[in-house]
PLY file of the C-alpha trace (Angstrom):
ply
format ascii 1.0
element vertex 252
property float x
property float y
property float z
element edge 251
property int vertex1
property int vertex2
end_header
0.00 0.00 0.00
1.36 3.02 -1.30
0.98 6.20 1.78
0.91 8.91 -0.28
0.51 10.24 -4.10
1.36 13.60 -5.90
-0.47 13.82 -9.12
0.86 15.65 -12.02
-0.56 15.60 -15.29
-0.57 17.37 -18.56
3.21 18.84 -18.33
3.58 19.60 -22.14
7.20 19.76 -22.62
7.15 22.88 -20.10
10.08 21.75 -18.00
10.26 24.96 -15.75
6.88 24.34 -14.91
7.55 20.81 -13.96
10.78 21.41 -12.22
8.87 24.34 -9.71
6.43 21.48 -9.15
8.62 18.46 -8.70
10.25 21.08 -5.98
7.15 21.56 -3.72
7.70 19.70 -0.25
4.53 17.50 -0.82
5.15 16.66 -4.13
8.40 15.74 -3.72
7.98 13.97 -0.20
5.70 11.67 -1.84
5.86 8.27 -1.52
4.55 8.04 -5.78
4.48 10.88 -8.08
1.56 9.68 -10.44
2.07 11.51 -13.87
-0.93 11.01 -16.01
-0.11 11.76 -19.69
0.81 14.03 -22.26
4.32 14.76 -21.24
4.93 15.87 -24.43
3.72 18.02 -26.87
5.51 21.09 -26.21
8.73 22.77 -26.28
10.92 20.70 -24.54
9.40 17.08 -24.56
12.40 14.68 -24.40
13.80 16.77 -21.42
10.37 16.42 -19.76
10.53 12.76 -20.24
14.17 12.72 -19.35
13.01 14.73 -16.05
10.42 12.28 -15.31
12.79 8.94 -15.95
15.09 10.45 -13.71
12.84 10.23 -10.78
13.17 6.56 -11.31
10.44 4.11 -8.88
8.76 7.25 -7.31
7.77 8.04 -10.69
4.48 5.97 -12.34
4.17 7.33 -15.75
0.93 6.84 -18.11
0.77 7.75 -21.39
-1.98 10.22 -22.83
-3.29 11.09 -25.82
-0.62 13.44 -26.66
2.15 11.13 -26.49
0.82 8.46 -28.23
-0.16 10.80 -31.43
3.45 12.18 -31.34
4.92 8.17 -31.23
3.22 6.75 -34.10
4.43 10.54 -36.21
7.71 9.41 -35.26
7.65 6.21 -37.12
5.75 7.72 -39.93
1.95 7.14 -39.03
-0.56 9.91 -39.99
-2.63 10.74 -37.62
-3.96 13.72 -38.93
-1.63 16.04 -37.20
0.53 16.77 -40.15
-0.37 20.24 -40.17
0.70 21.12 -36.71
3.58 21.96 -36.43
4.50 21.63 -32.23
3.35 17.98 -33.11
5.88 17.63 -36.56
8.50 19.37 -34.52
8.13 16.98 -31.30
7.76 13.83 -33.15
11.28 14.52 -34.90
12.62 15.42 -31.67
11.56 11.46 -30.15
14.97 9.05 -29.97
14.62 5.50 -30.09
15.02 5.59 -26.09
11.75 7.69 -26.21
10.14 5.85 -28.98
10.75 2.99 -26.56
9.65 4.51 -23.39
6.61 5.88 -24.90
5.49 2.35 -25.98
5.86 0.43 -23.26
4.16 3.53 -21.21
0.64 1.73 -19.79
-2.24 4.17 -20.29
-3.62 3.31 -16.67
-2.51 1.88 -13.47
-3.95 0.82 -10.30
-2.28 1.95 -6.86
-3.40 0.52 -3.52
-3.76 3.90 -1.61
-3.89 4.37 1.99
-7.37 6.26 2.79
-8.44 5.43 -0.35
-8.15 1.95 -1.70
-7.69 0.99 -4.64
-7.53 4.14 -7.35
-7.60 3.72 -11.48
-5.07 6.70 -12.91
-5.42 7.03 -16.56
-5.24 10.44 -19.11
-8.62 10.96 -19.57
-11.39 7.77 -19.69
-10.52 4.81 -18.59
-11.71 3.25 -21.91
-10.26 6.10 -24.14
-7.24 8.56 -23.54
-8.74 11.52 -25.42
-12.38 11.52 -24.17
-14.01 14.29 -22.89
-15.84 14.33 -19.00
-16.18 17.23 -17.41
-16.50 18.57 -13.56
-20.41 19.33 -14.79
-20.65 16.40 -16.65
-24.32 14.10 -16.41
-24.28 11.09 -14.18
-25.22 9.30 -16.90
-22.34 10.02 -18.35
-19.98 9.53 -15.74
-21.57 6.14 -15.06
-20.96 4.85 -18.83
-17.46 6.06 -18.50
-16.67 4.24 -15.60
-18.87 1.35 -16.27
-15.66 -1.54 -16.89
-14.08 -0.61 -13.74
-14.08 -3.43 -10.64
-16.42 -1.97 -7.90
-13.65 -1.50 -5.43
-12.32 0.89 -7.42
-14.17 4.08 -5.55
-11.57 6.76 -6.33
-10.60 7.37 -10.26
-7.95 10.45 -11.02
-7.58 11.39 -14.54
-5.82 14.91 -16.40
-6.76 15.29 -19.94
-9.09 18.43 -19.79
-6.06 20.94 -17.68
-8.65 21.90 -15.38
-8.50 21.28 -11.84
-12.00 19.54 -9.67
-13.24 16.83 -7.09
-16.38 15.58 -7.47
-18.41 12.67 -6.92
-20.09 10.57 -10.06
-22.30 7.70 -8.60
-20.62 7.01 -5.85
-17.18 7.14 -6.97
-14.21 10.22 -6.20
-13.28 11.75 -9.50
-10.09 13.79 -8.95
-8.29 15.94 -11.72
-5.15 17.43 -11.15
-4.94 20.20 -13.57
-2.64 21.16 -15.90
1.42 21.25 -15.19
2.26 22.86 -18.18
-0.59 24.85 -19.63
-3.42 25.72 -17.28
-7.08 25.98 -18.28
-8.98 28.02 -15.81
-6.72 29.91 -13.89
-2.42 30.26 -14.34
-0.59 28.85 -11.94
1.03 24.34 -12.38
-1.97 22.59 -11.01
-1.27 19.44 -9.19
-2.99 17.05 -6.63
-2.19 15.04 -3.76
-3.74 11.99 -1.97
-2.70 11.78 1.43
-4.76 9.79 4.48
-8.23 9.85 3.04
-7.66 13.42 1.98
-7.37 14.96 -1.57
-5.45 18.40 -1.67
-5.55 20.19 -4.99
-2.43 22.39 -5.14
-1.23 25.42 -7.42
2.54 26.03 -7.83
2.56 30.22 -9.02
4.86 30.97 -11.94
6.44 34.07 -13.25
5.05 34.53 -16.93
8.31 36.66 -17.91
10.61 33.98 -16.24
8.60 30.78 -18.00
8.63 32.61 -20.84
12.46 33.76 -21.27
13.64 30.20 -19.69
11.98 27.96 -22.15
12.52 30.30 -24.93
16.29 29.79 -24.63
15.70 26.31 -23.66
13.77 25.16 -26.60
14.62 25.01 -30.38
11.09 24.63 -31.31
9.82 26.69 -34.19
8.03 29.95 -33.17
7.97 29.11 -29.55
8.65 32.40 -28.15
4.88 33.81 -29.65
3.67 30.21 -28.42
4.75 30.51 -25.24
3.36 34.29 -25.21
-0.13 32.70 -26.06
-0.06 29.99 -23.86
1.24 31.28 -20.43
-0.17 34.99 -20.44
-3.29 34.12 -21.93
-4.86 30.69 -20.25
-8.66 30.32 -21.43
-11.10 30.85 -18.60
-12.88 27.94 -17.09
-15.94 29.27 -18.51
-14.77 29.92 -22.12
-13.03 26.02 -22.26
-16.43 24.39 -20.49
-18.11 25.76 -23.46
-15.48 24.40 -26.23
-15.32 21.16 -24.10
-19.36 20.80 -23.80
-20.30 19.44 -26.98
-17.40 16.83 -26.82
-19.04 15.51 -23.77
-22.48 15.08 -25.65
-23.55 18.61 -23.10
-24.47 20.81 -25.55
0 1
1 2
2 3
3 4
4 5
5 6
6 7
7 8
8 9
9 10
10 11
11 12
12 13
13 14
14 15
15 16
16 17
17 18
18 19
19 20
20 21
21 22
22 23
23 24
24 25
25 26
26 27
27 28
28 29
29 30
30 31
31 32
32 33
33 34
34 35
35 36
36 37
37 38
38 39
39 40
40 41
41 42
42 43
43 44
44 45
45 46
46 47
47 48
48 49
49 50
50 51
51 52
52 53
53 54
54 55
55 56
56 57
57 58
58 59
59 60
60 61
61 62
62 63
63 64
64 65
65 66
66 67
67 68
68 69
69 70
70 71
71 72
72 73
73 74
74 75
75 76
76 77
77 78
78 79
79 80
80 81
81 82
82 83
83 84
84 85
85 86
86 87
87 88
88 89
89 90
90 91
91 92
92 93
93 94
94 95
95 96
96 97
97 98
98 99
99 100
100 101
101 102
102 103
103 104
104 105
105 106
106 107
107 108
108 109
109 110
110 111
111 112
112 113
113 114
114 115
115 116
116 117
117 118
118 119
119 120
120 121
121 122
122 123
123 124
124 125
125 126
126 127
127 128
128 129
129 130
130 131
131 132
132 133
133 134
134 135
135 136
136 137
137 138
138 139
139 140
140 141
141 142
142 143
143 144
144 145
145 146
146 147
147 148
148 149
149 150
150 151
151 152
152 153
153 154
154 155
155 156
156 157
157 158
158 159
159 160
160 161
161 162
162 163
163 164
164 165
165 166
166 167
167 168
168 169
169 170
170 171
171 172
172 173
173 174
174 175
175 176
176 177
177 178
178 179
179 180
180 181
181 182
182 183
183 184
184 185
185 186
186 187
187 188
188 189
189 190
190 191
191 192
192 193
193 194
194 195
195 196
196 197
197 198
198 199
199 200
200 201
201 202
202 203
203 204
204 205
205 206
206 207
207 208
208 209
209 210
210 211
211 212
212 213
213 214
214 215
215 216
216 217
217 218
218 219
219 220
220 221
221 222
222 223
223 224
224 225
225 226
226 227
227 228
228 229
229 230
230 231
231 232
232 233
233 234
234 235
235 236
236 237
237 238
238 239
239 240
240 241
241 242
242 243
243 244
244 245
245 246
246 247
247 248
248 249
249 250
250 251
């Protein structure tokens, strides 16, 4: 049984961000840091996953959405991504020690928890890594989501959607962690922890101008000083993203 967990999920290649993170007390006193997918996609994604090997067994890594899509680019699969160019860029940037890592990545695991049991981590669904749930998502939906997991399973954390919530769907504790690397909602890495029964959702603050200039000479990535400028001083409202995300939950 595993005492504590720090969740982190959604880093996107932002390696300053992940660093501050990795440096909070909690996080980093941690018995498991649970990262739940999309490492990558971003302007440094092999030193992300480079980061993240490093921690060796305190790290559990699962792959998301993001990570697959930029593994099967690198070995020539189209996956309709062709015309974006962070995703061209990353896949070229994938070694075969990536390739490998990525592959053998699971897309969920199962910790034994103490407070909590047993509790599923996967990217986004635990039957598909880019579905869409939200925090007002329908019971009904919630319920079809969840519907292959074992009933001891009362506690399911998932990223995916780079907002932060806790809520319960029929019965079961849905935890997402937020974003690490790019924040919907609110700026600031979002992370989580599961300690003793307890759930703490926690927000590491970040200096736009230092993220900015620090992964701008960091990064070779095409155009990723304006990226960064659009992604760190200008994070979509939780309002404006529950409106994008509602009709890819079947809300609207």
């Amino acid at each position: 049984m595993v005492a504590s967990v720090a969740v982190l999920s959604d880093v996107h290649g932002m390696l300053v961000a992940l660093d501050r993170v990795l440096a909070e007390p909690a996080v980093a006193a941690a018995e498991r840091i649970v990262v739940t997918g999309d490492h990558t996609w971003g302007p440094q994604p092999t030193e992300v996953l480079d980061r993240l090997v490093g921690l060796g067994d305190q790290a559990v890594l699962v792959r998301g959405n993001a990570d697959r899509e930029l593994l099967q680019m690198s070995r020539g699969h189209d996956v309709g991504l062709g015309d974006d160019p962070v995703s061209v860029w990353g896949a070229g940037r994938l070694t075969p020690d990536h390739q490998a890592l990525l592959e053998r990545m699971p897309e969920s695991v199962v910790l034994d928890v103490a407070g909590f049991g047993p509790v599923f981590f996967s990217h986004a669904t635990p039957r598909d890594d880019a579905e869409v749930v939200l925090v007002d998502s329908r019971i009904e939906r919630w319920r079809a989501v969840h519907e292959g997991l074992p009933d001891a399973v009362r506690t399911v954390v998932a990223g995916h959607t780079h907002m932060p919530f806790v809520r319960l769907a029929a019965g079961r504790l849905v935890v997402n962690p937020g974003s690490v690397g790019l924040p919907y909602g609110r700026a600031g890495a979002h992370w989580a922890l599961l300690h003793d029964g307890l759930v703490t959702i926690g927000r590491t603050l970040l200096d736009p101008d230092e993220l900015i200039e620090r992964t701008a000479a960091a990064s070779s990535m095409p155009g990723v000083r304006a990226w960064l400028e659009d992604t760190v001083r200008r994070p979509p409202g939780d309002v404006e993203v529950l409106a994008e995300f509602g009709p890819r939950d079947g809300s609207a």
